[in-house]
FIKETOR-466628 format. One record per residue (C-alpha): residue in three letters; x, y, z. Coordinates in steps of 0.02 Angstrom, whole numbers, plus 50000, padded with zeros to 5 digits. Layout:
BEGIN
AlaXYZ ...
***
This chain:
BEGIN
Unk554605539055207 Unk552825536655254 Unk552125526055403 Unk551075511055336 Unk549545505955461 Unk549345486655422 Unk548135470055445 Unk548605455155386 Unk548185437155405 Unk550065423755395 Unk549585409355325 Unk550485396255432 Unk549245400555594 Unk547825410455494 Unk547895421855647 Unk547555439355589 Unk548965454055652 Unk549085474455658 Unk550555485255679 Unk551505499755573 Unk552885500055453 Unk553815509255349 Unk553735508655164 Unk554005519055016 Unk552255513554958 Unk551035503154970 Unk551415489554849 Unk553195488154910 Unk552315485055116 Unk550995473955023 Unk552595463654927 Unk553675463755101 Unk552255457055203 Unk551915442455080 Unk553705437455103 Unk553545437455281 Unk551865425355235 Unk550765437455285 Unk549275441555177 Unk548815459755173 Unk547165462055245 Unk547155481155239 Unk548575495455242 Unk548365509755261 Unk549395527955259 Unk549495534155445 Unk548515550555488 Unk548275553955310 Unk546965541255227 Unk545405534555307 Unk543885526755247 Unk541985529655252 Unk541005514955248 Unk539925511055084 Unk538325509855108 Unk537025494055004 Unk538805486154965 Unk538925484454763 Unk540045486954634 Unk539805497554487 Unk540065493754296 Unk541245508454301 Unk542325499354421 Unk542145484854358 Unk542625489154174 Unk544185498754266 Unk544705483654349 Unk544515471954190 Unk545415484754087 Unk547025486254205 Unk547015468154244 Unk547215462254054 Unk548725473354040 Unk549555466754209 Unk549365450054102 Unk549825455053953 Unk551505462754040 Unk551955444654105 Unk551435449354287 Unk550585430454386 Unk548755427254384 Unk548925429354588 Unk549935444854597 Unk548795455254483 Unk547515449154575 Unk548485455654738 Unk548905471854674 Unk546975474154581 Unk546475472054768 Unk547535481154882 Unk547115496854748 Unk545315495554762 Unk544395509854869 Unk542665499854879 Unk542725490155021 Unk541835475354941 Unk542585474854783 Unk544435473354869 Unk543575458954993 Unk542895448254833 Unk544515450154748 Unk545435443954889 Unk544415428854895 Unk544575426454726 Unk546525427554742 Unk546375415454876 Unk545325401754789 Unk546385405854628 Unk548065400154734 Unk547135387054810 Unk547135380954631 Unk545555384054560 Unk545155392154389 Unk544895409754387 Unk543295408354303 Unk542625396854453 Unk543365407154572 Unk542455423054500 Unk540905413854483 Unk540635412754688 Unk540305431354654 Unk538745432654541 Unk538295449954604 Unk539915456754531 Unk540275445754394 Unk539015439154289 Unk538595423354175 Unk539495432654044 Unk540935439554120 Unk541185422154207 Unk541005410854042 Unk542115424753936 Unk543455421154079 Unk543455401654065 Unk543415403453863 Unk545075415553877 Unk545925400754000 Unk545275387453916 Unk546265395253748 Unk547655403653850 Unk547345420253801 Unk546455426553942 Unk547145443353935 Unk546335446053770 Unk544605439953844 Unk544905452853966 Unk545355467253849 Unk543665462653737 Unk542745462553928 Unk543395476853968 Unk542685486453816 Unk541135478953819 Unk540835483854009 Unk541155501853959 Unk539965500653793 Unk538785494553914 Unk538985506554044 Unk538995519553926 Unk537095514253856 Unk536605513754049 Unk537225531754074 Unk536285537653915 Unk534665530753969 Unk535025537154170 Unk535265554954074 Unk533635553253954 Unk532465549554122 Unk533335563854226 Unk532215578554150 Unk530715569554131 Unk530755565154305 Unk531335579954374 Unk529925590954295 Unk528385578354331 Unk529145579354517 Unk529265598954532 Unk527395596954441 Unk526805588254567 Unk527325597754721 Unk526915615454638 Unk525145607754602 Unk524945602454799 Unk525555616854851 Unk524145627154759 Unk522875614354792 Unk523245614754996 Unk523645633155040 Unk523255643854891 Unk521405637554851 Unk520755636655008 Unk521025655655018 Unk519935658654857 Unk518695648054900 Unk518605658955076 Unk518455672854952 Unk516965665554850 Unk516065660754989 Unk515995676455052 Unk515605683654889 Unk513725672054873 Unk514105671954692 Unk513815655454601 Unk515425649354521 Unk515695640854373 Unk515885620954356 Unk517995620754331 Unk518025631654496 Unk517035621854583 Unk518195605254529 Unk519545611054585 Unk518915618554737 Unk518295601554794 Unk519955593354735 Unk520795605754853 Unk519505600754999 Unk519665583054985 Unk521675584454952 Unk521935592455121 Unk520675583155211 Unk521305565555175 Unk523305569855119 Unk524035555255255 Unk522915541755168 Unk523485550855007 Unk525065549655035 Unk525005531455143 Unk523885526354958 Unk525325533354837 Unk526705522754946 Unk525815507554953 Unk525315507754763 Unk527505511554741 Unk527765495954844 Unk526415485454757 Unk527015492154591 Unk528815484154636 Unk528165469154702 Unk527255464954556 Unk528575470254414 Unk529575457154534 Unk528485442854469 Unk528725435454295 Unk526835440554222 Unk527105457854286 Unk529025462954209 Unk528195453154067 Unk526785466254042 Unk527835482854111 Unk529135477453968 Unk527955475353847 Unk527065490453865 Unk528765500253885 Unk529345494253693 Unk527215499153626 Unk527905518553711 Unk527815526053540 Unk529345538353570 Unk530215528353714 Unk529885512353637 Unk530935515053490 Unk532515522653592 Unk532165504753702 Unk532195494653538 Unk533755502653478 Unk534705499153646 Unk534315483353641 Unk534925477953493 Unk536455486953520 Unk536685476753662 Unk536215461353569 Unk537265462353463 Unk538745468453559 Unk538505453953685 Unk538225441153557 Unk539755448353459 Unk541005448753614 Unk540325429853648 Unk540685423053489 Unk542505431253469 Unk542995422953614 Unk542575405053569 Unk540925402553651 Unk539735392453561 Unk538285400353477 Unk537085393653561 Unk537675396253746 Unk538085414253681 Unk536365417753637 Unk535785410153802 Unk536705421253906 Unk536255436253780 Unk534655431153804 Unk534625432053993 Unk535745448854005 Unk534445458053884 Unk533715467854010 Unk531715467353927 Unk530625452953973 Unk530125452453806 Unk531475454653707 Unk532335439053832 Unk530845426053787 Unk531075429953610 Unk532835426253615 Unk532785411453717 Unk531425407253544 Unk532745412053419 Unk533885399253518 Unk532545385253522 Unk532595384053306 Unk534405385753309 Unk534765373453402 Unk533575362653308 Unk534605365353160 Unk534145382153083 Unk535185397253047 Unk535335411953169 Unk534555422553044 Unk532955414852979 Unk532205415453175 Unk532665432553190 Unk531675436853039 Unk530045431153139 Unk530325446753270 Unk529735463653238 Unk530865468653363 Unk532445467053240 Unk532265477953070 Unk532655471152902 Unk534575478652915 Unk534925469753063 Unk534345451352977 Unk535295455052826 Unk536975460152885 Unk536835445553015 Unk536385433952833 Unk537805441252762 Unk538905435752923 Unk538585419852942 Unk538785415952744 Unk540535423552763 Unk540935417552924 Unk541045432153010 Unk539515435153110 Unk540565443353240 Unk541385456453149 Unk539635456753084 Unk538715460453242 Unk540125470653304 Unk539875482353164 Unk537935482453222 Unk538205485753375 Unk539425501253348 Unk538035507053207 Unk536595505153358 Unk537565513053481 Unk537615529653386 Unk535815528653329 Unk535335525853515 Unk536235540753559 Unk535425550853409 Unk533595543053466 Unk534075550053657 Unk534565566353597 Unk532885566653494 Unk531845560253629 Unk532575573953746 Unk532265587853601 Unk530495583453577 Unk530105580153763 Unk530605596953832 Unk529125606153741 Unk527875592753791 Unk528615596553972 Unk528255615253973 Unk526335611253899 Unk526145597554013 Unk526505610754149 Unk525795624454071 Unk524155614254066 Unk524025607754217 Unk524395626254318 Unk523775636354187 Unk522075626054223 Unk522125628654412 Unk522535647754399 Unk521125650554258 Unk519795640854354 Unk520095651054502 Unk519975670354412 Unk518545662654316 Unk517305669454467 Unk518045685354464 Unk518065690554297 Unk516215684754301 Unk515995695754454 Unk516795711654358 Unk515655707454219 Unk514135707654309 Unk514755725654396 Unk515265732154245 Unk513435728854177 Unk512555739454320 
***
């Protein structure tokens, strides 16, 4: 049988011990060691396993959804509240996540609520996760909530990826454009504009353009460079403050092509969020409030925290949302037809799964349409550069050819 490496902490002293034991596992070291009163700290496989420390310290939706998923069926197998928690942390590889959940475990057996226990932790669980967890105690079917969470976290995620995968190529090819064009501009220019000089000939006014671009590139490229950081920084200062997100967002949605893949996410996630919310016995208007402030658009949160306003001063979901251009006559109608039924959440679940796919069809559109722009962005730009530069010569071989 393996040998077990192990910290722990006994809870009669609190004082925190190390040695090596033999176990078939880890679980069954982790389950002998909490008989003994000792609280697993760490254990880990000698000479086989070590760990490399994680670097900014966070926790991704990926793990998170993971964790939420596996801990709803630990509950729904009959397993206690403190010994999923246990096992959930002792089988966590990030570092962080495994300390949080231990302190969760720990205020959780110190008799707190899960819910408050979690909510010491906004970083890695948020308003939502933390009011969907007190809902699913408060009606005893917490591993439900979880199961619901646990979807939603990978919806989410899943949006998250599709927009990381939609900037990728942009990115990528405005970046490569920018270092082929300094690259010409600093060492291939200056050798044609040797060559023109020494030619007398009078050159014609793109040349000359980019000629002096070149000049004044490579004689001031540290202040260049020190300008394009500082305007980065300034840039991320300012989208920090509340007027500045407020005008980034807004001019994000007016994008006419990444606007309307923006639009569509977000009402996916509106109504996802709103939908999960409701089906787990939070009221409407604390589930639009924390909608609201999980929107992730400046714009689309104010109007939200709006919609909220008139309902709670006595009007239906649906006649505020007809107000917004930012939700499309489908959206109001369906949600109409949900809360005349009473049941906006199968409703807005159904919107949200119909959003989902048309964000991924507006991604895969957006990609389709951007890659030509790409090549005559590029073309362009060094097509430019590379015709201003012959321009002299073919002028030269015209005036020979004359004689």
């Amino acid at each position: 049988m393996p040998v077990y490496q192990f910290r722990g902490r006994r809870h009669d002293t609190g004082l925190v011990i190390s040695g090596e034991r033999v176990a078939q596992n880890k679980q069954l070291l982790a389950i002998s060691l909490r008989n003994e009163r000792i609280m697993p700290i760490s254990i880990v496989e000698k000479g086989k396993e070590f760990s490399l420390p994680r670097l900014g310290g966070r926790v991704s939706g990926k793990e998170l959804a993971l964790f939420t998923r596996q801990f709803s069926v630990m509950l729904d197998a009959g397993l206690p509240l403190v010994q999923c928690l246990d096992i959930m942390a002792d089988q966590q590889e990030n570092r962080l996540f495994q300390n949080v959940l231990h302190q969760v475990r720990q205020d959780v057996e110190g008799g707190a609520m899960l819910a408050d226990a979690m909510r010491k932790h906004p970083k890695i669980f948020d308003t939502l996760f933390v009011n969907m967890v007190a809902a699913g105690e408060t009606g005893g079917i917490l591993d439900v909530i979880l199961q619901r969470l646990s979807i939603f976290v990978e919806k989410i995620v899943k949006l998250k990826r599709a927009v990381i995968s939609a900037s990728i190529y942009p990115s990528v090819v405005v970046v490569v454009a920018i270092i082929i064009v300094l690259v010409i501009l600093i060492w291939v220019i200056p050798i044609f504009a040797t060559l023109f000089e020494g030619l007398g000939a009078p050159l014609p006014l793109p040349t000359r353009i980019v000629i002096l671009a070149s000049s004044l590139l490579a004689q001031f490229t540290l202040p260049a460079v020190g300008l394009m950081l500082l305007a980065i920084v300034g840039f991320r200062y300012y989208y920090k403050t509340e007027p500045g997100r407020l005008m980034v967002d807004r001019i994000i949605l007016a994008i006419p092509l990444l606007g309307n893949v923006i639009r569509k996410i977000a009402i996916a996630r509106f109504s996802r969020t709103l939908a999960t919310l409701l089906s787990s016995g939070i009221a409407i208007l604390e589930g639009l409030d924390i909608t609201a402030r999980t929107a992730g658009n400046l714009v689309i949160q104010n109007a939200l925290l709006r919609v909220r306003k008139e309902v709670e001063e006595g009007k239906t979901l649906v006649e505020p949302l007809k107000k917004l251009e930012l939700f499309p006559p489908m959206v109001t109608q369906m949600i109409s037809v949900g809360e005349q039924t009473g049941e906006l959440d199968q409703m807005l679940q159904k919107l949200a799964d119909y959003y989902e796919e048309e964000a991924d069809a507006a991604i895969a559109n957006f990609l389709t349409l951007l890659e030509p722009l790409m090549i005559v962005f590029l073309g362009v730009v060094i097509g430019g550069i590379v015709i201003s530069m012959y321009l002299p010569i073919f002028s030269l071989i015209n005036i020979l050819s004359s004689q």
